[in-house]
CHARMM-style PDB file with segment names, atoms N, HN, CA, C and O in Angstrom:
ATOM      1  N   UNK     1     -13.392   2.216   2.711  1.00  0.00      PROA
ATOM      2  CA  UNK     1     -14.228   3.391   2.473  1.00  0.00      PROA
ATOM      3  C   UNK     1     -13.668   4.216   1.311  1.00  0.00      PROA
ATOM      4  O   UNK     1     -14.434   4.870   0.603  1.00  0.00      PROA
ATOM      5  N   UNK     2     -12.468   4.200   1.121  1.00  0.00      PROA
ATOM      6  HN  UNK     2     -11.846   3.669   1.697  1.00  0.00      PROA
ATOM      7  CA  UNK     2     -11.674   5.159   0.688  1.00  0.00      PROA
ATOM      8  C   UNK     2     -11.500   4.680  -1.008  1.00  0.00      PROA
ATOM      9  O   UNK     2     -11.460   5.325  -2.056  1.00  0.00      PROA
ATOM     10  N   UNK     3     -11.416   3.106  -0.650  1.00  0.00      PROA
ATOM     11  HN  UNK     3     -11.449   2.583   0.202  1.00  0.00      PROA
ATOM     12  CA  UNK     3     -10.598   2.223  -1.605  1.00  0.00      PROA
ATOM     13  C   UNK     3     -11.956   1.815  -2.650  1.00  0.00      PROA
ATOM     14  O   UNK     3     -11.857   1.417  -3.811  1.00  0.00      PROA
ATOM     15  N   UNK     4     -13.330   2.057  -1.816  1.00  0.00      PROA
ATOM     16  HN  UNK     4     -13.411   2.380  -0.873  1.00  0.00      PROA
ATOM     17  CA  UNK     4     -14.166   1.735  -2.819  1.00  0.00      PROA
ATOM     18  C   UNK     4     -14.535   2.538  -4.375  1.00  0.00      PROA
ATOM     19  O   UNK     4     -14.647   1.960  -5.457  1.00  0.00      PROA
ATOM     20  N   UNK     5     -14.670   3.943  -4.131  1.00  0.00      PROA
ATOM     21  HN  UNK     5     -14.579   4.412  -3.253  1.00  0.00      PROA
ATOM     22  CA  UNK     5     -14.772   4.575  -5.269  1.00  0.00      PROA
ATOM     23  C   UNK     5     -13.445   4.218  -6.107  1.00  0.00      PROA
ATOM     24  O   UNK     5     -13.517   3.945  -7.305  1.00  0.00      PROA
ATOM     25  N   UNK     6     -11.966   4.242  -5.249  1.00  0.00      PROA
ATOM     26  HN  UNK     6     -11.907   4.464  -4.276  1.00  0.00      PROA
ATOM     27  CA  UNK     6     -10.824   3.380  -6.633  1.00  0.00      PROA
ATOM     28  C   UNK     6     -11.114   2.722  -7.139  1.00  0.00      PROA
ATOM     29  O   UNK     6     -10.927   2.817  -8.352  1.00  0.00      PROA
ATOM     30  N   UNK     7     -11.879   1.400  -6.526  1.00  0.00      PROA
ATOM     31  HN  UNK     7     -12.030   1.322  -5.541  1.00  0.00      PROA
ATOM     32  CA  UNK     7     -12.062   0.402  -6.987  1.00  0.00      PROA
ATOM     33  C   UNK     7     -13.214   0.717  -8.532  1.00  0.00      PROA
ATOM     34  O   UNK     7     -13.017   0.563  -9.737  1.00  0.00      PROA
ATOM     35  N   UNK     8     -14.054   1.060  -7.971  1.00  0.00      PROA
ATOM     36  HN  UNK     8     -14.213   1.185  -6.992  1.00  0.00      PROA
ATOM     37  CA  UNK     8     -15.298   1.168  -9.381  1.00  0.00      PROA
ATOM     38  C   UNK     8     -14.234   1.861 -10.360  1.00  0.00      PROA
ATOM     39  O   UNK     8     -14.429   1.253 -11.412  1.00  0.00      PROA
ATOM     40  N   UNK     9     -13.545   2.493 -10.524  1.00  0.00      PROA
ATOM     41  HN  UNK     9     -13.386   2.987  -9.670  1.00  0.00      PROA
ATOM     42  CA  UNK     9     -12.650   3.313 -11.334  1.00  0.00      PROA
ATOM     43  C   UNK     9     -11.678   2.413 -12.453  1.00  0.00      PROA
ATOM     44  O   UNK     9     -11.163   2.638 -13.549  1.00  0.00      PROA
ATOM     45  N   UNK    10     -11.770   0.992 -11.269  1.00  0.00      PROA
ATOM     46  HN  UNK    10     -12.188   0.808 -10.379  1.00  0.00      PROA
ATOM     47  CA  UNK    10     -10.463  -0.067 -12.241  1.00  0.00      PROA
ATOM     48  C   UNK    10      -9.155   0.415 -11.491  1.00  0.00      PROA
ATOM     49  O   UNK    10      -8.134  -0.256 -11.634  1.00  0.00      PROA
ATOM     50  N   UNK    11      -9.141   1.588 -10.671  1.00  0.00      PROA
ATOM     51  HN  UNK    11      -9.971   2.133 -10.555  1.00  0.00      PROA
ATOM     52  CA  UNK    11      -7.869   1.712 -10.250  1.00  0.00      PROA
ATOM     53  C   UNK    11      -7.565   1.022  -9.179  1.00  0.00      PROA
ATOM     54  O   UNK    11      -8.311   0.973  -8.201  1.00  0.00      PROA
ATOM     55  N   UNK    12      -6.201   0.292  -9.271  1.00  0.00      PROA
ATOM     56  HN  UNK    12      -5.595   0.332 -10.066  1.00  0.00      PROA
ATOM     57  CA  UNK    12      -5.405  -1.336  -8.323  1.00  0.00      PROA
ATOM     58  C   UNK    12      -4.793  -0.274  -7.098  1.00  0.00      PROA
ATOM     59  O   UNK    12      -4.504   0.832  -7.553  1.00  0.00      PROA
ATOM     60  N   UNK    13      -4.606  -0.406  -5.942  1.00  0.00      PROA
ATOM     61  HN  UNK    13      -4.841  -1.305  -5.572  1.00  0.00      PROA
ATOM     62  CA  UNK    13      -4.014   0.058  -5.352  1.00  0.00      PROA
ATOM     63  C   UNK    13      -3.804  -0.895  -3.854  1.00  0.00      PROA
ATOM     64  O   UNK    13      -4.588  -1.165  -2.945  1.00  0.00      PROA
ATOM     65  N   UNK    14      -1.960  -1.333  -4.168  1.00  0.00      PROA
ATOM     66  HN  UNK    14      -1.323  -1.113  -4.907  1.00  0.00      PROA
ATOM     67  CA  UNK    14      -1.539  -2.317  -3.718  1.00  0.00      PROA
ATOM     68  C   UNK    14      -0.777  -1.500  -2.475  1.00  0.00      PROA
ATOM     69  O   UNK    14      -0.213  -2.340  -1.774  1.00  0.00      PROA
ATOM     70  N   UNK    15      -0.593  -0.320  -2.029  1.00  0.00      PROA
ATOM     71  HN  UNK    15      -1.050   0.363  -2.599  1.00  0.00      PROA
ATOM     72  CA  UNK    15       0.559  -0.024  -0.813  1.00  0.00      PROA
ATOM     73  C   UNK    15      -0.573   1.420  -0.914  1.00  0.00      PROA
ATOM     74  O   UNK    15      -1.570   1.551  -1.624  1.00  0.00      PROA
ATOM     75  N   UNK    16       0.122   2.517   0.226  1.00  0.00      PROA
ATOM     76  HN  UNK    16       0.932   2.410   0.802  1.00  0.00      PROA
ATOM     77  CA  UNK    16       0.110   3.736   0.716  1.00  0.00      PROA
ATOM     78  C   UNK    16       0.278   4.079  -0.359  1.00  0.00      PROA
ATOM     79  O   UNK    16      -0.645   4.014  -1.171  1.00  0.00      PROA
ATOM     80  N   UNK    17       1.236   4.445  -0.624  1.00  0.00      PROA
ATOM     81  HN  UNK    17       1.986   4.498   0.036  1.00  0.00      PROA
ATOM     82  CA  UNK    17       2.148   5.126  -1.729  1.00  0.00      PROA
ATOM     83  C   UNK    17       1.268   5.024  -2.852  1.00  0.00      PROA
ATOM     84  O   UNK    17       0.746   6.127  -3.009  1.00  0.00      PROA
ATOM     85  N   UNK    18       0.905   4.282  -3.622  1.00  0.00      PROA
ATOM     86  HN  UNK    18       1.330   3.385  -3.494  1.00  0.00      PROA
ATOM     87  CA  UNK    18       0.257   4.469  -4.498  1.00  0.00      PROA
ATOM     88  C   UNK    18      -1.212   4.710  -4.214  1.00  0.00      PROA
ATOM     89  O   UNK    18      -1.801   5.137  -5.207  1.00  0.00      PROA
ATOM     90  N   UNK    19      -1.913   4.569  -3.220  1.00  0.00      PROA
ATOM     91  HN  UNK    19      -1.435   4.222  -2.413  1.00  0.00      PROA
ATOM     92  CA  UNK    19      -3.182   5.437  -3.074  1.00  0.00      PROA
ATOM     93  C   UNK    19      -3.062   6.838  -3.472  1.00  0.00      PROA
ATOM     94  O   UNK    19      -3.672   7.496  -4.314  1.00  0.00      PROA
ATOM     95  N   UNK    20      -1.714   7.259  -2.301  1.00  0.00      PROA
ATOM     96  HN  UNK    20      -1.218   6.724  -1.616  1.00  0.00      PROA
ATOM     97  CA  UNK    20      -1.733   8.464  -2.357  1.00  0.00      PROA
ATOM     98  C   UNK    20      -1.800   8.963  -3.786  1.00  0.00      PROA
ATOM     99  O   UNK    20      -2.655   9.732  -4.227  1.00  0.00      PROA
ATOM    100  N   UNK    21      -0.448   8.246  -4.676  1.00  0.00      PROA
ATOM    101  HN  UNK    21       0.246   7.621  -4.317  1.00  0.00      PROA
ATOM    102  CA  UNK    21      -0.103   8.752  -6.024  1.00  0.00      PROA
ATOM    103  C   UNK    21      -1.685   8.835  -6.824  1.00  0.00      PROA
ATOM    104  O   UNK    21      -1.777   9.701  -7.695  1.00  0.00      PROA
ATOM    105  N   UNK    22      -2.583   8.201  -6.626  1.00  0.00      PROA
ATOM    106  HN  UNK    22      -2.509   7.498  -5.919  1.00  0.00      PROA
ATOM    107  CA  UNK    22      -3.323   7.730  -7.569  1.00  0.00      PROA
ATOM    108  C   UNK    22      -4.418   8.676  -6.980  1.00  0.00      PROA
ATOM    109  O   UNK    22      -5.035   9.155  -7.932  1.00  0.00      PROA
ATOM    110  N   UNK    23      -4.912   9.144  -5.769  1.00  0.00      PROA
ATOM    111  HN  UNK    23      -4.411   8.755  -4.996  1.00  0.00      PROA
ATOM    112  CA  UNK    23      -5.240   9.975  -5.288  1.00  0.00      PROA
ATOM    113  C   UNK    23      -5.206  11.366  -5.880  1.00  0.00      PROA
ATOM    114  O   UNK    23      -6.118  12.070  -6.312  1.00  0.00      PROA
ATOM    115  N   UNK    24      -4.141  11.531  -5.799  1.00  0.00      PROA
ATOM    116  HN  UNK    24      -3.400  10.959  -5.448  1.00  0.00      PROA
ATOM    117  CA  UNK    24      -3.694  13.105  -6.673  1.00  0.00      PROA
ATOM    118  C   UNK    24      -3.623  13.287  -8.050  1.00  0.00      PROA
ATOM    119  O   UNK    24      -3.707  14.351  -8.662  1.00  0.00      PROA
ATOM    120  N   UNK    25      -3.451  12.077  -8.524  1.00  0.00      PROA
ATOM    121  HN  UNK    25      -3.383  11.212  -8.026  1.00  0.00      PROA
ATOM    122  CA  UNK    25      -3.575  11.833 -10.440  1.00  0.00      PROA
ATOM    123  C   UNK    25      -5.534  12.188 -10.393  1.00  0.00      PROA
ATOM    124  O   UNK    25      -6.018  13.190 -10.920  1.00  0.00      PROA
ATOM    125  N   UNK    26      -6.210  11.322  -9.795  1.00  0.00      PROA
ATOM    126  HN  UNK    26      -5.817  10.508  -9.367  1.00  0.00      PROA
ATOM    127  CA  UNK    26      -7.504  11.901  -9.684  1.00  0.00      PROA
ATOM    128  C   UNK    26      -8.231  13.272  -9.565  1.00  0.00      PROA
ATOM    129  O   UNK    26      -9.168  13.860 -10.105  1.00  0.00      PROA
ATOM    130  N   UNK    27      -7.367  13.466  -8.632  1.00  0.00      PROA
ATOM    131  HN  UNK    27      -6.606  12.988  -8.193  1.00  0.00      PROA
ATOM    132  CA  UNK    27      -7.455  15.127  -8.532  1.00  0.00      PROA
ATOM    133  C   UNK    27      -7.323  16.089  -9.337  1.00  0.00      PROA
ATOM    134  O   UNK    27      -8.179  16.928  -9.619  1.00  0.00      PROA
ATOM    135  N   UNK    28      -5.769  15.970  -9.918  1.00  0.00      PROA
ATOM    136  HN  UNK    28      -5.074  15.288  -9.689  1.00  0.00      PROA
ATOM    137  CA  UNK    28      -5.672  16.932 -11.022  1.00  0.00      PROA
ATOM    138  C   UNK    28      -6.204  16.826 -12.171  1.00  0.00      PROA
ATOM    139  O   UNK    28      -6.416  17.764 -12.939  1.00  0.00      PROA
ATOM    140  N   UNK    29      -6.526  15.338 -12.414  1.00  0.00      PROA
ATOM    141  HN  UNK    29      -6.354  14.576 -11.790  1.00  0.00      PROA
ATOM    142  CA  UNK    29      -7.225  14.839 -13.160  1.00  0.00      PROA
ATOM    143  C   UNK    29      -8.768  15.711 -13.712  1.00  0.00      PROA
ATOM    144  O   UNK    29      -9.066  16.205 -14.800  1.00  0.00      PROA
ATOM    145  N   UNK    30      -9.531  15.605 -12.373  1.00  0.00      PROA
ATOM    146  HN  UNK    30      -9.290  15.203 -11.490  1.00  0.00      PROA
ATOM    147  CA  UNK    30     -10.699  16.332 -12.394  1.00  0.00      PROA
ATOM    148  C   UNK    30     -10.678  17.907 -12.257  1.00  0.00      PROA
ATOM    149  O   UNK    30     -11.664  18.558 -12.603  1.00  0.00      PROA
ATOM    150  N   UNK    31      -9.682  18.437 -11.812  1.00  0.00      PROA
ATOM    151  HN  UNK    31      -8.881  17.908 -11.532  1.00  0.00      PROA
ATOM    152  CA  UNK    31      -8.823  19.717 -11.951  1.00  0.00      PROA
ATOM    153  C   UNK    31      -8.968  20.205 -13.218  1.00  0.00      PROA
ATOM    154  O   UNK    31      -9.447  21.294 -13.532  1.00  0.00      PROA
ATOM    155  N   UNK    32      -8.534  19.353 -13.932  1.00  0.00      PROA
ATOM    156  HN  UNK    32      -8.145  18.468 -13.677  1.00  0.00      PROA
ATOM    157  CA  UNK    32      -7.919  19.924 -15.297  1.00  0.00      PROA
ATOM    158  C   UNK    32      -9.060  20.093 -16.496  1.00  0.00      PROA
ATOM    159  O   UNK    32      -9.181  20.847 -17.462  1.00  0.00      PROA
ATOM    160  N   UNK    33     -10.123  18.585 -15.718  1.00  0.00      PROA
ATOM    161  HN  UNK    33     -10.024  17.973 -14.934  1.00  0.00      PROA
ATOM    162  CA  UNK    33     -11.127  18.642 -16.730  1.00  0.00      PROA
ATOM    163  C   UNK    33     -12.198  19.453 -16.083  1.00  0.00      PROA
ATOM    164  O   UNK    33     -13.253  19.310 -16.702  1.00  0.00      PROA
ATOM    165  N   UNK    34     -12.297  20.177 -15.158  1.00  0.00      PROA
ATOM    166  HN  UNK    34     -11.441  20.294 -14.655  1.00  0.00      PROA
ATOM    167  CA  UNK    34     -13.104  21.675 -14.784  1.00  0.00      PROA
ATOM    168  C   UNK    34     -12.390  22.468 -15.494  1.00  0.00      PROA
ATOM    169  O   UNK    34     -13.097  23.066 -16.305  1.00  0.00      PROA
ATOM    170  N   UNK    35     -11.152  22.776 -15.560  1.00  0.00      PROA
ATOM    171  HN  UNK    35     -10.578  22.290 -14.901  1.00  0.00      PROA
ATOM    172  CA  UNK    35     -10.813  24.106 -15.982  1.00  0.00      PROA
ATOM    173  C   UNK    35     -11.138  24.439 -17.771  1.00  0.00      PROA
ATOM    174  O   UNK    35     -11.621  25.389 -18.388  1.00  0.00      PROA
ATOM    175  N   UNK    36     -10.637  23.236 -18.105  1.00  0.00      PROA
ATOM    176  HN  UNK    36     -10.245  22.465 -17.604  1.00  0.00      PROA
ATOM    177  CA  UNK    36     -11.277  22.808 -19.273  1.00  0.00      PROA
ATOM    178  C   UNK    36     -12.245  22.870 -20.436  1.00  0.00      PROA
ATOM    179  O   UNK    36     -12.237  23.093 -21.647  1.00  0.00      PROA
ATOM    180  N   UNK    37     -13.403  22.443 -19.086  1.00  0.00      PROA
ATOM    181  HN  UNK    37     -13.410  22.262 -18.103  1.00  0.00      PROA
ATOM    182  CA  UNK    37     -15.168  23.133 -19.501  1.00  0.00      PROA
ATOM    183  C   UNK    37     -15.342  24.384 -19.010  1.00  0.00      PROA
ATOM    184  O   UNK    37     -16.375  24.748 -19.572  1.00  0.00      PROA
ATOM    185  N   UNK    38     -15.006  25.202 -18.366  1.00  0.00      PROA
ATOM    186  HN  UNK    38     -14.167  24.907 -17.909  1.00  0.00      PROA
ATOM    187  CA  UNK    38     -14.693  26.345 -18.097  1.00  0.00      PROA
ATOM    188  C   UNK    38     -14.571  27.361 -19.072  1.00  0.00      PROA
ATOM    189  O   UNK    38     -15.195  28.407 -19.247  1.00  0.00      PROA
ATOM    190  N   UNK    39     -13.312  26.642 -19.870  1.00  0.00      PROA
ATOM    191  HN  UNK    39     -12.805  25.792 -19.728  1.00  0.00      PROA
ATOM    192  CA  UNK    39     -13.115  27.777 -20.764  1.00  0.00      PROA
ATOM    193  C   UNK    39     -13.636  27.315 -22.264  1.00  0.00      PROA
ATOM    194  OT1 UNK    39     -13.576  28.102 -23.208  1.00  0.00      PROA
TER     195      UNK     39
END
C-alpha cells in the first residue's frame, strides 16, 4: 500500500530503514518545494 506510490517514483526500497529514510527525504522534499512557491 505504502510501497506503491515509492514505487511509481523509481524509488527502490529494500529494508525498514530505508522506507523510513526515503519517506522523510519525500517529505521535506515536498516541504521545501511549498515553501518555495510560497514565497
Amino acid at each position: 500500500m505504502f510501497l506503491v506510490p515509492l514505487k511509481a517514483f523509481g524509488v527502490r526500497v529494500d529494508t525498514p530503514s530505508e522506507l523510513v529514510r526515503g519517506g522523510r527525504n519525500a517529505n521535506a522534499e515536498s516541504h521545501n518545494a511549498k515553501r518555495r512557491s510560497s514565497e
